[in-house]
Structure formats: structure tokens, C-alpha cells
N, C-alpha and C positions, 0 to 999 in steps of 0.2 A: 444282508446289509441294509444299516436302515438309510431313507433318504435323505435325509439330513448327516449320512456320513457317505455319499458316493463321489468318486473318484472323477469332476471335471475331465482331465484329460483326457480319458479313452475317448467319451460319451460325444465332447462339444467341441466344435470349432470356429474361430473366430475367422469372418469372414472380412476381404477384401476394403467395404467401406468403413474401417473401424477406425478409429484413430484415438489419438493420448497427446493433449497440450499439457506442462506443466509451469505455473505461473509463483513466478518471486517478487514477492512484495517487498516493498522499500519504502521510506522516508525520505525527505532531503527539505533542505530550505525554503519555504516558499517563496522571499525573497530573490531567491536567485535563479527563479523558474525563466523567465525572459533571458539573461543572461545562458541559461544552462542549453536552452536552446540553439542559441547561437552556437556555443562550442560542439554541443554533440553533432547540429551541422558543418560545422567546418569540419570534424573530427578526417581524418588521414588516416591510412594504412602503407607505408613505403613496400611499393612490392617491385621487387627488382629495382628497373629502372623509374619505375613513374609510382605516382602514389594515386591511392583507388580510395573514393570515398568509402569511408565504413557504413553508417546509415542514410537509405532511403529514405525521401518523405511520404508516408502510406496514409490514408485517411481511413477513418473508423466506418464498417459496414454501415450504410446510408439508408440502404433500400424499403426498409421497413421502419426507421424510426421518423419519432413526431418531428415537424417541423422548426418546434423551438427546441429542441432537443439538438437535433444536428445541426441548427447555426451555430450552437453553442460548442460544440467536438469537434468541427469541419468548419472552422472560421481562419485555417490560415491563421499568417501571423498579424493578424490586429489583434486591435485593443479586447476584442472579445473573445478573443483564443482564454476555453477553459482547457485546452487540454490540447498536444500532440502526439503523432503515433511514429514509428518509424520501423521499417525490415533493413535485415542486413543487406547488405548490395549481392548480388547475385559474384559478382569478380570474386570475395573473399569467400564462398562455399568451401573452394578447397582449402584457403589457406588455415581453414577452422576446423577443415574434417569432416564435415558432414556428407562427403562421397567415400568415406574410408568406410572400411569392416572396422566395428567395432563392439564387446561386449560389454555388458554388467554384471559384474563379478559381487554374486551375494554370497550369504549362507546355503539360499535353496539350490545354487548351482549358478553356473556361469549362461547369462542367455545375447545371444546377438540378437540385433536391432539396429536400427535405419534411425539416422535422423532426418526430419519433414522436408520435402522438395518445396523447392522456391520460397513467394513470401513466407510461406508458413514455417521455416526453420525457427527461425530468431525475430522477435517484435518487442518494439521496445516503446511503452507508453507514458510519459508524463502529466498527471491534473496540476493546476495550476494552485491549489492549496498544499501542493506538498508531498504526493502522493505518487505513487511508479509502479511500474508492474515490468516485469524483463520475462517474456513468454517465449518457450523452447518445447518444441513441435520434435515427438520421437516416439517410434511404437517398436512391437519384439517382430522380428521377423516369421517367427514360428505362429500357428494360428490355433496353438491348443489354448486352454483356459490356464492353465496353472500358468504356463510362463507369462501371461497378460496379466493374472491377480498377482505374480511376483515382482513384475515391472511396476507396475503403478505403486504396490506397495513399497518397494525398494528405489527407484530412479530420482523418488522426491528426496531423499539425505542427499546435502550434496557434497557434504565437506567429511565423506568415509566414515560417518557414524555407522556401528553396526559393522562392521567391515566391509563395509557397500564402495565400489571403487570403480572406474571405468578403466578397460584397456583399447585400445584403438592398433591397426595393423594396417599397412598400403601394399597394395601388389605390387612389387617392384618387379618382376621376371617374369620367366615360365622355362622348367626343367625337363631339356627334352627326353635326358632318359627315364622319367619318373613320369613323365609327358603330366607334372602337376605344376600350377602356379607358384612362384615364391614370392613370402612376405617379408614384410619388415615392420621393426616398430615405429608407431606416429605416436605424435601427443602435438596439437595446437602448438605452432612455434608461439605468437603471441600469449601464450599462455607455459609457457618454457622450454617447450619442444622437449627432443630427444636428451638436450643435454641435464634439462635436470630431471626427465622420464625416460630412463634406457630404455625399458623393458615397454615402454607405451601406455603405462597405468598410472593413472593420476585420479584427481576429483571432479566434479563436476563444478565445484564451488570454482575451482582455477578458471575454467573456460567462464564461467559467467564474468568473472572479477575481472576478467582481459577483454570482456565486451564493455562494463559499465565504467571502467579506468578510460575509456573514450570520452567520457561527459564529463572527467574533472575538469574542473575550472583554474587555470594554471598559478594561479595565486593561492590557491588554498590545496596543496598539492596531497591535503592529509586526504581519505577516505570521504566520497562525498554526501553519500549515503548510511543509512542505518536501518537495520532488520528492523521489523515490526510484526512479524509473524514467530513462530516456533522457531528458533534461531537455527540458522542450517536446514530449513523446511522448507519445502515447494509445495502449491494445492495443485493437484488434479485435475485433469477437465476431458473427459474422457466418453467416447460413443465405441461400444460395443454393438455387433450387430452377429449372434450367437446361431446356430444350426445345430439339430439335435437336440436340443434341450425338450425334458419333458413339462409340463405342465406344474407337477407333484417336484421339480428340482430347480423350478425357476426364483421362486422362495428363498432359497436359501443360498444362490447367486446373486439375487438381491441385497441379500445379509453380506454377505462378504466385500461386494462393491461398496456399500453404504459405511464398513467400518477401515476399507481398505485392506483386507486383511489377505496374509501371500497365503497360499494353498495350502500350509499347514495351519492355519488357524482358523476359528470359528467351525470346527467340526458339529460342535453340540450347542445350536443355539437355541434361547427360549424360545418357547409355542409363540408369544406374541410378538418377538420378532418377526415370525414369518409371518403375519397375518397381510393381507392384502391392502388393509385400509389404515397402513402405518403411514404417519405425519410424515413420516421423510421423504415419501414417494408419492409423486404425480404422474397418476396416467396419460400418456397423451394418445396409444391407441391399443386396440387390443395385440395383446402384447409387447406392450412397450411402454417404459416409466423415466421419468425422470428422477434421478437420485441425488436427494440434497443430502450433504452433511457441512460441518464446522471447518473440516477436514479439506472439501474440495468436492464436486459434485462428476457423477456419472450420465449416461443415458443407455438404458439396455433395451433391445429389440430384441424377441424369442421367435427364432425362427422365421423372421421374416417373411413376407411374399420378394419374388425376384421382380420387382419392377424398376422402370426407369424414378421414379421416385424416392424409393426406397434406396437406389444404388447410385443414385446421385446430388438428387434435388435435398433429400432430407440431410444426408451426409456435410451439403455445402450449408445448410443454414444452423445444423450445429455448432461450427466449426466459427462462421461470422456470426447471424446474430444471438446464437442465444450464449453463444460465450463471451460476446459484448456485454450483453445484459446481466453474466457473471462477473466482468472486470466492472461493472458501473456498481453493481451489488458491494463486493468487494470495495472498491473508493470508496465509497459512502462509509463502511464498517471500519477499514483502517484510518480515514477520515477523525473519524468521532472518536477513536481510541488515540490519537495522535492528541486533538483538543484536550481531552479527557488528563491525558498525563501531564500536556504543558499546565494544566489550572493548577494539579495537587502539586508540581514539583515547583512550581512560582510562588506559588502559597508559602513554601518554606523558608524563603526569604527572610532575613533577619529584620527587627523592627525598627532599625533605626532609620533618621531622615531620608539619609541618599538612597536607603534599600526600599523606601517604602517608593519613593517617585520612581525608584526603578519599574517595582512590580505596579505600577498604577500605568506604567507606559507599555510592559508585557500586556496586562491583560484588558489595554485598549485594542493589542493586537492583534489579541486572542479573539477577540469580540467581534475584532472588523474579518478575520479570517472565517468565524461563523458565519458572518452575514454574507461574505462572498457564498461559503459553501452552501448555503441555505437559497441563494437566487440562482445559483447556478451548477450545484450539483446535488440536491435534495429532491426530485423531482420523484411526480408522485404517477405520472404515468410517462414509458418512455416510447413504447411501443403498444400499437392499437389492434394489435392482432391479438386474439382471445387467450392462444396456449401462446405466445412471446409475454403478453400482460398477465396469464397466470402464472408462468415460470418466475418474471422477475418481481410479484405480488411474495411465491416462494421465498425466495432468496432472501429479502428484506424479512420475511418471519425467521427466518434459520439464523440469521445472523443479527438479530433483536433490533432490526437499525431503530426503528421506532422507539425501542425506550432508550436505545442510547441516547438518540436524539433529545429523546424528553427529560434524560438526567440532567446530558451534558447542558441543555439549555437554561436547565436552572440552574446548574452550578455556575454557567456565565452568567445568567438575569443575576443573582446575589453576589456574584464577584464585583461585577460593576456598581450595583447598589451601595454595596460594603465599601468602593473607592469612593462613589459621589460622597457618603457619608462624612469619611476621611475629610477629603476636598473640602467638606462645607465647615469641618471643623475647624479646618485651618485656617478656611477665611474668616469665622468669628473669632477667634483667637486675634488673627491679625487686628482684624477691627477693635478686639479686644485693645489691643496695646496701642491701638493708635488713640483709641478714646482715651487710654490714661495716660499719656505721652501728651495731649493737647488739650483734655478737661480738669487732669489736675489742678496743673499750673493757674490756667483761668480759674477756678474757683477758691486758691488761696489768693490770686489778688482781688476778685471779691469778698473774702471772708474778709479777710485781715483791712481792707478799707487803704489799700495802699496809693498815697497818693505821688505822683510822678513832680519833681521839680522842675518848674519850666512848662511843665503837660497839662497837668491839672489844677495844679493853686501855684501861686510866688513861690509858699516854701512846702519843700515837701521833699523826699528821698531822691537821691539822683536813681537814672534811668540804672545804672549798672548794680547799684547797691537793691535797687527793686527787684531787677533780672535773679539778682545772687538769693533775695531772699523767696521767691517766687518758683522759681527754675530748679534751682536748688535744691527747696524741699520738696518741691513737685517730682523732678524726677526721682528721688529718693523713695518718696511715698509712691512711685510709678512702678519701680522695681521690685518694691516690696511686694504690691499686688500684685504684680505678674506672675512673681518666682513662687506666690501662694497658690495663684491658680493653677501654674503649672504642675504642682506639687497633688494635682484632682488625679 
């Protein structure tokens, strides 16, 4: 068998420190960021008799970032809040599920998994230009390889594409002649429970939609968000920490994690896929990379040493910062594509008056929402530590922020150019008309020598016979030039 077609499971096992966030990007109003706040803080859950707040207020890993960096994440609610964070309250674990058995029901087979204890189940993060992220912490229970490349590849559909579905089960019993536990089926009651999931299999999309329907704003009762990723997509963010792997098969677990692909796929990949010194992949030590893609990024460790570092310390800083440094990567990318779309869809604005002050008042807004993101979420180092500021130097190449940045800025620098221009037209026009509105008339009563009765000599035209002949053909001859020029 060649290496490049051997069989993960017998071989590899995935060991205790591994874990798998998967992160849903969203859109929403920037306008209604202060407001959105407020609700999703007051947000309620009626459980029985009393009601249990739903979100936590959590603050974004501190430890390692620059100073101007986290006043700006961890400013609380003033005026300089770019951005808040929140976990679910620990009260509603159960009433969501995440202490129940449950599987994911693919093609490759059905595999049980755990979703993440305490803060790390459910985080929900808002930037202040518009931008959210709703993060859910879940790995496979099993510790071979296949079912970890099928999880990560399958758990991100959340709405049963592919026929990818969750089922959930609670122990309700235990049968003493069988001396085995009995289940029953669960599904999230906030998310419909048993009555419209008999059987306990539902989407992942439902449980998310029963967390983010907490932050509607009660006056705008429609959907308060909007995809901005692959619709129905989650990214990955996932640390593996592998046993067994050989040298000559580590290659081509790199290839698999990097394209996401579940156990049957990427069997035969090219030679320069597996080359060592592929762009996608940052070593951080020996045996161990970092794995960017478009898609969502990994971190694999081969075979490990068992130290307390290894089985704690590196595990906790993947997990806070450098998947911080993945959601700041991310803002910035869905950032610039959110700008990017409001210019081309503003742009097609009809050309008349009221349409044109419309888009000249859009894409003043457009302009000031760059300039916020540009002072306070464009930042060019966030983290001072060598492999934290090479990872997220990473991230910004994979996800082109820099030319975004450099398109989208010119397409604002020339949008606003293209409005002043507009602007200045229409004040020379105005000037225009007001010059022949008030120079005409004055230069037919100097032409013509018209003199006033009473004003200028004994006898002469009365004032209103002057007016009529003056006024008159003035604005006549006023309107004709306008309606010429206008005709440019």
C-alpha cells in the first residue's frame, strides 16, 4: 500500500488535548450595535419558575495582546467599546443539551461527540462595524482519525446539506433486567424540542437560530442578521494532537486537514501538495504546524512529547489566543467584503435627484464606517510574541486583507471623489441660476436705458411698467438659458 493511500484509523490516535471550535459569521447593522447590546444583555430564558439570563459578559483573551489593542476589545460599555463578547450562562447547559448523548449523522457513518464544557460551549461576539461571530466548541468522542477528519469535515453544514443531521438522546432510566441504561429522545426545547423532533434529529442551524433570536431587537421582529460566509457554512478551528503517526504519513494528514476532507477523500494527492514548505503551513515546532486555509484553519502536533506544556499550556493558548487572532483575521476579511458589497449595490441607484442624495448620504456612511474600521479594527500588529505575530501576519496573507483593504479603499477614495464632484456641480448650476435670475434683469435695465418716473427724471416709465419690461423679459431670457444648459 502506498503512503499516500494508508488507512488513519488502525495507525493514529487522537489524543486527550485536541479540540474543534466551529465559528458562524454574520452581518448585522452597525447602527444598531449599542442598541443590540443592550438586548442581547437583558436577553431571558423562562426556566420553570424564574428566568436565567442567557448571555454572560466574557472579555476577549487579554494576556498576550498589545495595549492599544485591548482597550479597544475590553473597553466595556463606553464610548470606546469596538467590540463585546459573551458565553452562555452556565444555568442553560442543559436546557440546550450540551450534557446529553448525542451524534452526527453523515454519509461516512453516525459518530457521537461531546459538546465543550463551560465558557467554551457557545461564545458569542459582536465588532462594532457590523460584524459577529457565534462560536460552538464540540469534538468526536472516539480518538481515531477518520471520525475527527469526518467531524470537522461534516459538523460545519448546519442546515442538513449533504444529509448531515444531529440526533441528541437523555438518559432517562436504567433496566434492571437488562441491568442497561434507558434513553429517550432530546432536541433543544428553545429550539423546538421533542414536539417538532420526535425521533431527536434535527439541524444544527435550529440550535444556533434559538441562540442568535435572543439579540432581536423587538421592533424589527424580522431576522436580524445575514450570512456572509458560504451560506449554511461554519469555519473550523481545530488543534489536533496525533500519536503514532509516522514521519512519511504526516504529509498527507497535513493535505487532508488543510482541504478538510472526511476519510474518504484526498486519497491521491499531488507530489507538491505534500511538500513540507507549502504556503499554507507554519511550523511552530518540530512536529507541529499551523494550518491556514480559506475554509478555516487547523494546528497538528505529530506525536508529541508528554509534557505539562504540551498537555496544557499549548492546548489553553490555541484555544484563547491564537484563535482570537483567527476571529480578529476573520472581522477584518468579512469587514472589507461587507464594505465592498454596500459600494457596488449603492452604486446602482437610480439617477435621479432624490436617488442621487440618497447614495451621496450611503456612501458618506460607508466612508465614516471605513474610517472607524481603519482606527480601530485594521491593526497592523496585535500581538508581540514572534509565533502569535507570525500566525496572525498568516491569516491576513490567506485571507488577502491587504488588497482587500487596498481595493476597497479606492473604491471609497473615488466614490466620495465622484460625490464631491456631483456636490460641486450642483452648487455651480445653482450659482448658475441665481446669476441669471439676478444679472439678467440688471443688464436689460442698463441696455435698454430705462428710466424710472419719479426715480430718475420727471418723466419717464412708471416703476411697474419698468418691472414688467425688465422682469419679464429677464426671466424669460433666464429660463431659456437654464433649460439650455441643462439640456449639457
Amino acid at each position: 500500500m502506498k503512503d499516500n493511500e494508508m488507512n488513519f484509523e488502525s495507525s493514529h490516535l487522537i489524543s486527550e488535548p485536541s479540540f474543534a471550535s466551529f465559528v458562524y459569521p454574520f452581518l448585522f447593522e452597525a447602527d444598531e450595535f449599542d442598541e443590540r447590546i443592550t438586548i442581547i444583555e437583558n436577553a431571558a430564558y423562562q426556566k420553570k419558575e424564574k428566568a436565567v439570563t442567557i448571555w454572560e459578559d466574557q472579555k476577549f483573551p487579554e494576556d498576550d495582546l498589545l495595549a492599544a489593542v485591548s482597550k479597544y476589545l475590553n473597553a466595556g460599555n463606553s464610548s470606546m467599546t469596538t467590540a463585546r463578547a459573551w458565553k452562555l450562562s452556565d444555568a442553560l447547559r442543559d436546557t440546550f443539551g450540551f450534557g446529553a448523548d448525542w451524534h452526527l449523522k453523515t454519509a461516512q457513518g453516525n459518530i457521537p461527540f461531546s459538546f465543550g464544557k463551560g465558557a467554551s460551549a457557545i461564545q458569542l461576539a459582536l465588532f462594532r462595524v457590523g460584524v459577529g461571530f457565534l462560536t460552538i466548541q464540540a469534538k468526536p468522542k472516539n480518538e481515531n482519525t477518520d471520525d475527527w477528519l469526518n467531524f470537522l469535515y461534516a459538523f460545519r453544514f448546519i442546515r442538513g446539506q449533504r444529509n448531515i443531521s444531529l440526533q441528541g438522546q437523555r438518559r432517562t432510566g436504567f433496566d434492571s433486567e437488562t441491568k442497561t441504561p434507558l434513553y429517550s429522545p432530546f432536541f433543544p426545547e428553545p429550539a423546538g424540542g421533542i414536539a417538532k423532533h420526535p425521533d431527536g434529529t434535527g439541524t444544527l442551524s435550529e440550535i444556533l437560530t434559538a441562540l442568535l433570536n435572543n439579540g432581536v431587537i423587538y421592533r424589527f421582529p424580522e431576522q436580524w442578521w445575514s450570512e456572509v460566509f458560504i451560506p449554511g457554512q461554519m469555519l473550523p478551528f481545530a488543534g489536533l494532537f496525533v500519536n503514532g503517526i509516522s514521519e512519511e504519513q504526516t504529509p498527507h494528514l497535513l493535505y487532508k486537514l488543510r482541504n478538510f476532507f472526511h476519510s474518504g477523500q484526498g486519497e491521491n494527492p499531488p507530489p507538491e501538495d505534500l511538500k513540507p514548505d507549502n504556503p499554507a503551513l507554519l511550523p511552530y515546532d518540530r512536529g507541529q504546524w499551523f494550518v491556514f486555509s480559506l475554509e478555516g484553519g487547523t494546528f497538528l502536533a505529530a506525536n508529541p512529547p508528554d509534557t505539562p506544556f504540551i498537555r496544557r499550556t499549548l492546548p489553553a493558548h490555541l484555544q484563547d489566543s491564537y484563535f482570537l487572532l483567527f476571529l480578529l483575521a476573520l472581522h477584518q476579511r468579512f469587514a472589507l467584503m461587507m464594505l465592498s458589497e454596500r459600494v457596488a449595490h449603492n452604486w446602482l441607484i437610480k439617477n435621479d435627484k432624490a436617488a442621487a442624495a440618497k447614495r451621496e448620504d450611503m456612501f458618506e456612511k460607508i466612508r465614516s464606517q471605513m474610517l472607524l474600521f481603519t482606527a480601530r479594527g485594521y491593526f497592523a500588529q496585535v500581538m508581540q510574541r514572534e509565533h502569535h505575530h507570525r500566525c496572525y501576519l498568516k491569516w491576513q496573507e490567506i485571507f488577502q486583507t491587504e488588497r482587500l483593504y487596498r481595493e476597497i479603499s479606492d473604491e471609497i477614495r473615488e466614490m466620495h471623489e465622484y460625490s464631491m464632484v456631483q456636490q460641486y456641480r450642483r452648487l455651480e448650476r445653482r450659482i448658475s441660476q441665481l446669476g441669471a435670475f439676478i444679472g439678467i434683469p440688471s443688464l436689460i435695465l442698463m441696455y435698454l436705458g430705462i428710466n424710472i418716473k419719479g426715480f430718475t427724471i420727471p418723466d419717464g416709465l412708471t416703476w411697474w411698467l419698468a418691472a414688467l419690461l425688465s422682469f419679464g423679459l429677464g426671466f424669460a431670457l433666464s429660463f431659456l438659458i437654464i433649460w439650455l444648459l441643462g439640456r449639457k
